[in-house]
C-alpha positions as CSV (number, residue, x, y, z in Angstrom):
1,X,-98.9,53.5,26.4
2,X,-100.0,52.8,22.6
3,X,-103.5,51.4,23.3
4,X,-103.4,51.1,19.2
5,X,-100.8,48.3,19.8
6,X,-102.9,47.1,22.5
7,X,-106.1,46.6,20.8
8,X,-104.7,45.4,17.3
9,X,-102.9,42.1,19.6
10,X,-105.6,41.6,21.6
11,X,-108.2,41.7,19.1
12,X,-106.1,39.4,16.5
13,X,-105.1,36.8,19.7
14,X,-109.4,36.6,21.0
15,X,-110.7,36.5,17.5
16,X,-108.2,33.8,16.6
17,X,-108.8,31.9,19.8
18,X,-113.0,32.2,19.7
19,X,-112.3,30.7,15.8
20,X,-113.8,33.7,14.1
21,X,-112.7,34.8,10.7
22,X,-112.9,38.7,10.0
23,X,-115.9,38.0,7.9
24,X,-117.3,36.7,10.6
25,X,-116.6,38.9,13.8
26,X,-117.4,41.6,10.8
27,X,-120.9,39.9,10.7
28,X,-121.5,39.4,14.1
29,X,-119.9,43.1,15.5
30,X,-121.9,45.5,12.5
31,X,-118.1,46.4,11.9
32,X,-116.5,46.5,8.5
33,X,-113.9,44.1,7.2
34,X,-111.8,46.3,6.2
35,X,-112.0,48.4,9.4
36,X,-111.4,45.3,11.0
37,X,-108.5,44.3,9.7
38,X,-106.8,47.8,9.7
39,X,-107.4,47.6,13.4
40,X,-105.9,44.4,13.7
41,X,-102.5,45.6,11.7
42,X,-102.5,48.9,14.0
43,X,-103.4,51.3,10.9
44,X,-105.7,53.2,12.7
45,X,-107.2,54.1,16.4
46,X,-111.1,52.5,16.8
47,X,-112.9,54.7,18.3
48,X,-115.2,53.9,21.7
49,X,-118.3,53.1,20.0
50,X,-116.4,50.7,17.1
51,X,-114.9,48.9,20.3
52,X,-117.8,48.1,22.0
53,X,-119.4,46.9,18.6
54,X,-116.4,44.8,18.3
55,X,-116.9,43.3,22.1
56,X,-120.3,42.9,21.8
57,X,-119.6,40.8,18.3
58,X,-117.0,39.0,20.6
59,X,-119.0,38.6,24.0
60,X,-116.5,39.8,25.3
61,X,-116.4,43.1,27.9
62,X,-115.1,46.7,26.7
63,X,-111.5,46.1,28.4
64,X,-110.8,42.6,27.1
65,X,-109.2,44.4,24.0
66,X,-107.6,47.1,26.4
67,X,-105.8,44.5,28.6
68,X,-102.1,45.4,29.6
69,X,-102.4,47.5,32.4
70,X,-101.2,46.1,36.0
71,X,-103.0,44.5,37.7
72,X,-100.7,43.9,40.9
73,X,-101.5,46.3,44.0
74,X,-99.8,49.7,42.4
75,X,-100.7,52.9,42.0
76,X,-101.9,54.3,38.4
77,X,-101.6,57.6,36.6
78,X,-103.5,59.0,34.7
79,X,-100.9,59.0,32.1
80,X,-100.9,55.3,32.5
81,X,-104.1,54.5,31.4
82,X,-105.9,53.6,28.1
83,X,-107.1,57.1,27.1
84,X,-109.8,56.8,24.6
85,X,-111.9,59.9,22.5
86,X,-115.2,60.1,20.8
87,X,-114.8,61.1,17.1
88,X,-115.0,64.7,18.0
89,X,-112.3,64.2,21.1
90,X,-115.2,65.9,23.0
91,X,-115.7,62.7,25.3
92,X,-112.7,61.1,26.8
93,X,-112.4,58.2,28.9
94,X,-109.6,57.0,31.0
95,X,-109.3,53.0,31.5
96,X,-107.9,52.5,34.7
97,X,-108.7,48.7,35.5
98,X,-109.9,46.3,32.8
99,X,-112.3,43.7,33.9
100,X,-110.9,40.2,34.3
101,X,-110.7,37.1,35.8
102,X,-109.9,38.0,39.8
103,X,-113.3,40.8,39.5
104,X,-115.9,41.5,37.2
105,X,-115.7,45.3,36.1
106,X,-113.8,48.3,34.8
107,X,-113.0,51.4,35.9
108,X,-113.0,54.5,34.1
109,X,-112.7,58.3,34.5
110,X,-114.9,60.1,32.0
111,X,-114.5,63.9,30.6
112,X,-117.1,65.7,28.6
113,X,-116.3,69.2,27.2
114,X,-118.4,71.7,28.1
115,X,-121.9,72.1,26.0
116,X,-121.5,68.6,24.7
117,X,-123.3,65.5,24.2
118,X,-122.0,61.4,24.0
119,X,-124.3,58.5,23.1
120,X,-122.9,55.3,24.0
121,X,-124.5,52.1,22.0
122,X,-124.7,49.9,25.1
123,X,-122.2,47.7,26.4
124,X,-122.1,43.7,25.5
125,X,-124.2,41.6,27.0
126,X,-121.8,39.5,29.0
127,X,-123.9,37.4,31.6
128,X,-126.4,34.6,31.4
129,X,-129.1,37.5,32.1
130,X,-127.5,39.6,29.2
131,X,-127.1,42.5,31.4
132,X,-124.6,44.6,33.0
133,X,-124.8,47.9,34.9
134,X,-123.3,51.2,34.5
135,X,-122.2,53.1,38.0
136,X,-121.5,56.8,37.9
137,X,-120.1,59.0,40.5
138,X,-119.9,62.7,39.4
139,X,-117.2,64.7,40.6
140,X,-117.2,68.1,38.7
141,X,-119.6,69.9,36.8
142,X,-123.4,69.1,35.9
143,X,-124.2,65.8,33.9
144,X,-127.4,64.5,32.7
145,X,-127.6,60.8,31.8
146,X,-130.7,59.9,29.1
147,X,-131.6,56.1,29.8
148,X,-134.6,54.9,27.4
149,X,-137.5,57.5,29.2
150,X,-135.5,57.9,32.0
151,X,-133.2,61.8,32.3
152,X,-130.7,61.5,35.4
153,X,-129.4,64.2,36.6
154,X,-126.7,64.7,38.9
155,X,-124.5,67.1,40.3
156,X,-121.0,67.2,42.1
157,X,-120.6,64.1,44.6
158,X,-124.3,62.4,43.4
159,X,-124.1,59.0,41.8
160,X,-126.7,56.8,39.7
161,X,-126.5,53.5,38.3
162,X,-128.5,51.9,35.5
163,X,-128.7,49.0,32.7
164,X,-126.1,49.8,30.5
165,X,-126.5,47.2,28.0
166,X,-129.2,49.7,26.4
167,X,-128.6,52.8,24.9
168,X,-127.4,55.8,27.0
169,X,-126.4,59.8,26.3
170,X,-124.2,61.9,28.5
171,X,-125.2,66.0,28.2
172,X,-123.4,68.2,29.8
173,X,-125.4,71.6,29.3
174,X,-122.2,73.7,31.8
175,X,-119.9,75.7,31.0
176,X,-117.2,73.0,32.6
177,X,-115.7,70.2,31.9
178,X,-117.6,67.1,33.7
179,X,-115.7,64.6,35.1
180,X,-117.4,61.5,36.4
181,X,-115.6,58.0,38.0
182,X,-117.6,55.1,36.0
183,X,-117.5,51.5,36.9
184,X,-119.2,49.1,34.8
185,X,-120.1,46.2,36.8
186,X,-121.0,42.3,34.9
187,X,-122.7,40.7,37.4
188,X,-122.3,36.5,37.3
């Protein structure tokens, strides 16, 4: 699947549709022009952060610009996701179902290399209350999630939740690779 194709249509189709120019979306996401419009004419890959900037400037959840995957009873591989790395391919998440209009959330399996950190800007505010939550389940490995004062830890089989429309870091401090399910939920 070329999520590059994926995210230049969708992003040119709901920026057109929401009437926003690229000056504009540019304004409202903290995301170059330029950038912008290379992502829009599938020059280059956006990375996780620039995507939920883009969102966020949209009002729009993470997968909006992801869309394509089935969404029919079937079973998905992992090869048939939207794979998606930080800039240092260190954090890797898998998009398994976008939110849309039959449920409100995504789901995601997340990798973090061992002795390695991700900070995640928040996800868009996409409710009347301007929240939505984050659920994690780990799976393997050790993982500590840093929410404002908050420093979750969890080991294999525990699960958290929390406000992810503020700023949150995964650490994992072991010598595996941590692997985590990860819905985020938009309540209405």
């Amino acid at each position: 699947m070329d999520i590059g194709v994926i995210v230049s249509t969708n992003l040119r189709k709901i920026r057109v549709e929401k009437g926003y120019s690229l000056t504009k979306l540019s304004e409202l996401s903290g995301v170059s022009k330029g950038m912008l419009s290379q992502i829009e004419n599938n020059g280059t890959s956006p990375t996780i952060n620039t995507i939920w900037k883009i969102c966020s400037g949209l009002g729009i959840p993470y997968t909006a610009l992801l869309e394509g995957q089935p969404t029919e009873s079937a079973v998905i591989s992992k090869a048939q996701t939207s794979r998606q790395e930080s800039e240092n391919g260190h954090y890797r998440i898998f998009g398994y179902y976008p939110d849309s209009p039959h449920h409100n959330f995504e789901l995601f399996q997340m990798e973090l290399d061992p002795q390695s950190a991700y900070t995640s800007i928040g996800h868009s505010k996409v409710n009347r209350n301007g929240e939505s939550e984050e659920y994690v389940m780990l799976i393997q490995g050790e993982l500590t999630i840093d929410v404002g004062d908050k420093h979750l830890e969890l080991g294999p089989d525990d699960a958290t939740k929390f406000n992810s429309t503020r700023r949150h870091i995964y650490r994992n401090s072991g010598p595996t690779v941590v692997k985590t399910v990860i819905i985020n939920f938009y309540p209405v």
